[in-house]
N, C-alpha and C positions, 0 to 999 in steps of 0.2 A: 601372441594372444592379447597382449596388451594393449596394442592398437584397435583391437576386437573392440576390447574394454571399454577404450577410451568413449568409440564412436556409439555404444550402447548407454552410456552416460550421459554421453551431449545431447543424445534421445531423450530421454529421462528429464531432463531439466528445461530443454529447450522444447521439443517438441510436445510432448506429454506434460508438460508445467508440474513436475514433482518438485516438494521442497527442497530448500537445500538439505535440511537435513536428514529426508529423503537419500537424496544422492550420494549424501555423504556416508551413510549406512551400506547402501551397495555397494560404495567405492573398497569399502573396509574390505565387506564378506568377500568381494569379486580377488580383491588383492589378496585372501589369504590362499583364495582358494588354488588362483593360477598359480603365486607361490609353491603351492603345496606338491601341486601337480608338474612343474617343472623340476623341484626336487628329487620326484619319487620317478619320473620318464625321462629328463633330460630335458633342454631348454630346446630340441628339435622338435620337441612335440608342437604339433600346427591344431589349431582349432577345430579344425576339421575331422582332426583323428582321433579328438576327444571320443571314447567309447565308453556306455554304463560301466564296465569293469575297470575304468583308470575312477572313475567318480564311485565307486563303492568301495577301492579301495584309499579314497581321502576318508569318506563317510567313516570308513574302519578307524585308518588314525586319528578322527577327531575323538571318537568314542574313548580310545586307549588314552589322549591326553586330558581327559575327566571334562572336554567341554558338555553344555547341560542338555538337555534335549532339546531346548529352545533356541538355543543358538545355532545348533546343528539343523535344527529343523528351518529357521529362518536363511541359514547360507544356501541348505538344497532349497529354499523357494528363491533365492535369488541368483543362482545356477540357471534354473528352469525358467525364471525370464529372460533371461541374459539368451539363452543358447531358444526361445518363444522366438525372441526378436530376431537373431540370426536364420532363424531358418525363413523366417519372413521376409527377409531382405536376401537369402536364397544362399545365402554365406557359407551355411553348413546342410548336408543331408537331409540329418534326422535330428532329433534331441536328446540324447543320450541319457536326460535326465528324468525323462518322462512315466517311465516304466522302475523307477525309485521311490521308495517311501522312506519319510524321514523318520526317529523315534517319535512313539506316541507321545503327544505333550503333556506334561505331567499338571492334574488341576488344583493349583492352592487356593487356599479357600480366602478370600481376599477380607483385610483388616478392616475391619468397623467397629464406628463408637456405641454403645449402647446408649438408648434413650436419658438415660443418668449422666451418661460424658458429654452427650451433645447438649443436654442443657449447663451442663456444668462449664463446655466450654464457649458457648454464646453469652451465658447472662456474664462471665469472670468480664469485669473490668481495668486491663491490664494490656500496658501496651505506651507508648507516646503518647502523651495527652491529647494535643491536638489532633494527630492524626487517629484516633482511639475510635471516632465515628469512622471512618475509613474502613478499617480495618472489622468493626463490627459487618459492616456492609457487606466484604467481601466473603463473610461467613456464613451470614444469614443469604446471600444471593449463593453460593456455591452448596449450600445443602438443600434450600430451598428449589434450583433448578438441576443439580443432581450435571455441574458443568465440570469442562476439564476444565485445568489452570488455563491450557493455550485460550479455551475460548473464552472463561474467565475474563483474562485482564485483555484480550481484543475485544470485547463488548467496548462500543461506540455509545454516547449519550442518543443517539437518535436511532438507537437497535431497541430501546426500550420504548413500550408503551402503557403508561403506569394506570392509565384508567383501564383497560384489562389487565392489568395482573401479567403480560407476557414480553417476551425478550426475543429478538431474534438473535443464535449466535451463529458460526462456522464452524464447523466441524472439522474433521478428517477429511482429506480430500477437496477438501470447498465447499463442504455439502452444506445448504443452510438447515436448519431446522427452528422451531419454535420451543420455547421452554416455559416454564409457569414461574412466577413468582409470586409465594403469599403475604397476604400484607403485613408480617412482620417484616418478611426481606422488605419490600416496599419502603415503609415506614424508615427503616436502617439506612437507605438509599436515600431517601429524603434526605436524613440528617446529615447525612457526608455532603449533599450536593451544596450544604451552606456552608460548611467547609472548605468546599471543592474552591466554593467561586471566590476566598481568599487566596489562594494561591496564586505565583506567578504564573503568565502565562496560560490560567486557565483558562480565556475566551478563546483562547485562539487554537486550543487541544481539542478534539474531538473524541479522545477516549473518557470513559469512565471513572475509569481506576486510574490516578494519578500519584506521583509519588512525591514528597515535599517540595523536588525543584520543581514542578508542575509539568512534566514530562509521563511518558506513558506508565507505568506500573508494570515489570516484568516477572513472569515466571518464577525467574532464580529466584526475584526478591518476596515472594509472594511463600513461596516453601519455606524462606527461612524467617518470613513472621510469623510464621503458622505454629511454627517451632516453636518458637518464641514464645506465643501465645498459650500454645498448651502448655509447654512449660509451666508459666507463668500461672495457669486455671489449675495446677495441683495436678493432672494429668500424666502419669507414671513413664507411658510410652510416648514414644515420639509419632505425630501424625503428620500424613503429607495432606496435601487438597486431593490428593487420588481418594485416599481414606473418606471424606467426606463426601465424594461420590460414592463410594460401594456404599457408604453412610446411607440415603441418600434411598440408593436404590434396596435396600436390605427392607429397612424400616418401609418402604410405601407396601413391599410384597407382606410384610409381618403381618401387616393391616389389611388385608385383603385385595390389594390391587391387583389388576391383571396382568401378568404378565407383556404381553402383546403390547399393554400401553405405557411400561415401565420400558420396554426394547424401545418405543420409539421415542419417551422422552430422554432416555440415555445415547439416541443416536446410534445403537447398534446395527450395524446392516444384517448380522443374521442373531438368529434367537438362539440359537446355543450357547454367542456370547454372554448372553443376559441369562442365561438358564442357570451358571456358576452362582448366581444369588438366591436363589433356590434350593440348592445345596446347604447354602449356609444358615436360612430359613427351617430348611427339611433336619437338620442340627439340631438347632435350637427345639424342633420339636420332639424330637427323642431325648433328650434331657431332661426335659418337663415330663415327658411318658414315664422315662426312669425311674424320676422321680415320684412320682402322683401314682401309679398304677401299681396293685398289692402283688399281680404276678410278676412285672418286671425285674 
């Protein structure tokens, strides 16, 4: 089965252009899985002979060893492309995984700042001095377009266009989209860019977000100034830049935005995704009810 593996992988990365860390997620889920099923049939088991009853009986042992429904739910989808692609390439019969469902995934209600923390932790001024405009930037641009980190700090100088107000980033997938930025973020972005252009190295970079040695601005480093920062604004909990997206998208629905046009500036391909902040919306408004109404 391994070899199955291997050459469903080289698809993935090579053919299909998934990321690495794409790839590298499937290699995980795929290697526990063949594992698990060679332990529980014998290493004669052939990929072919894979049947729904060897694959509900992993699904069983995952459940017994407390993995979450998410993870269980994501191995059975990466099963079912694995053995998609085989049968497309004629390798196996049927799909043995097709006629499975994984547990239901369970909906958390995702972490946001209230309008009091999010000013609390934009106006704090705290952080490295120099790079302090920087760092405002990438707050006021991540709340203001409601981005993820990845497409955050891959924002190019020439993905902006500051006389409308909008950004192009990449998304998931490659997908481009357009995003808004208002002219606070704007303004924020101004002041870093004379910053910016101190730095070494900065003519010759083409990203936005740059980091002291005048090199791109990463992820990792982007979570743990965030930290940092809130920390630093008196802010109790720890926030990630994901927080500042549900931020983000919570607050435009609070205010009456439309759903439909909150899904497409958060780049969600379906609206269920984006229906989870509605939820937390549709909260907030039975608290208030609670409170305010003499029968409740």
């Amino acid at each position: 089965m391994r070899a199955e593996m291997a050459e469903f992988l080289r698809h993935l990365g090579l053919e299909k252009g998934s990321s690495a860390h794409t790839v590298k997620s499937y290699r995980e889920d795929l290697t526990q899985a063949v594992e698990r099923l060679t332990e529980s049939f014998g290493t004669g088991l052939k990929i072919g002979q894979v049947t729904p009853r060897h694959l509900r009986t992993w699904l069983a042992w995952m459940q017994e060893q407390g993995y979450s429904r998410s993870t269980i739910g994501r191995r059975l989808s990466a099963i079912r492309s694995w053995f998609r692609y085989l049968r497309l390439r004629e390798k196996v019969d049927s799909n043995p995984a097709d006629g499975l469902k994984g547990p239901r995934k369970e909906r958390k209600l995702p972490r946001f700042l209230t309008r009091a923390e999010m000013d609390t932790l934009l106006e704090a001024d705290h952080g490295e001095k120099k790079l302090a405009p920087r760092d405002q930037a990438l707050w006021e641009v991540a709340y203001s377009a409601g981005v993820r980190v990845s497409e955050l700090v891959g924002l190019n100088l020439e993905d902006l266009d500051a006389d409308q107000g909008v950004a192009v980033v990449r998304g998931k997938g490659k997908r481009e989209r357009l995003v808004l930025l208002g002219p606070m973020a704007m303004e924020a972005v101004g002041r870093w860019m004379e910053v910016r252009a101190t730095l070494p190295q900065s003519k010759e970079q083409t990203a936005l977000f740059l980091n002291r040695r005048g090199t791109r601005l990463t992820s990792r480093s982007v979570h743990r100034l965030l930290r940092h920062h809130a920390r630093g604004s008196g802010l109790k909990e720890d926030v990630s830049p994901h927080a500042l997206r549900h931020t983000f998208a919570t607050h435009l629905l609070d205010a009456g935005a439309d759903i439909r046009s909150v899904q497409e500036l958060l780049g969600h391909r379906s609206l269920s995704t984006t229906q989870i902040y509605t939820h937390v919306t549709t909260q907030k408004l039975q608290e208030n009810y609670r409170k305010a109404h003499p029968r409740a």
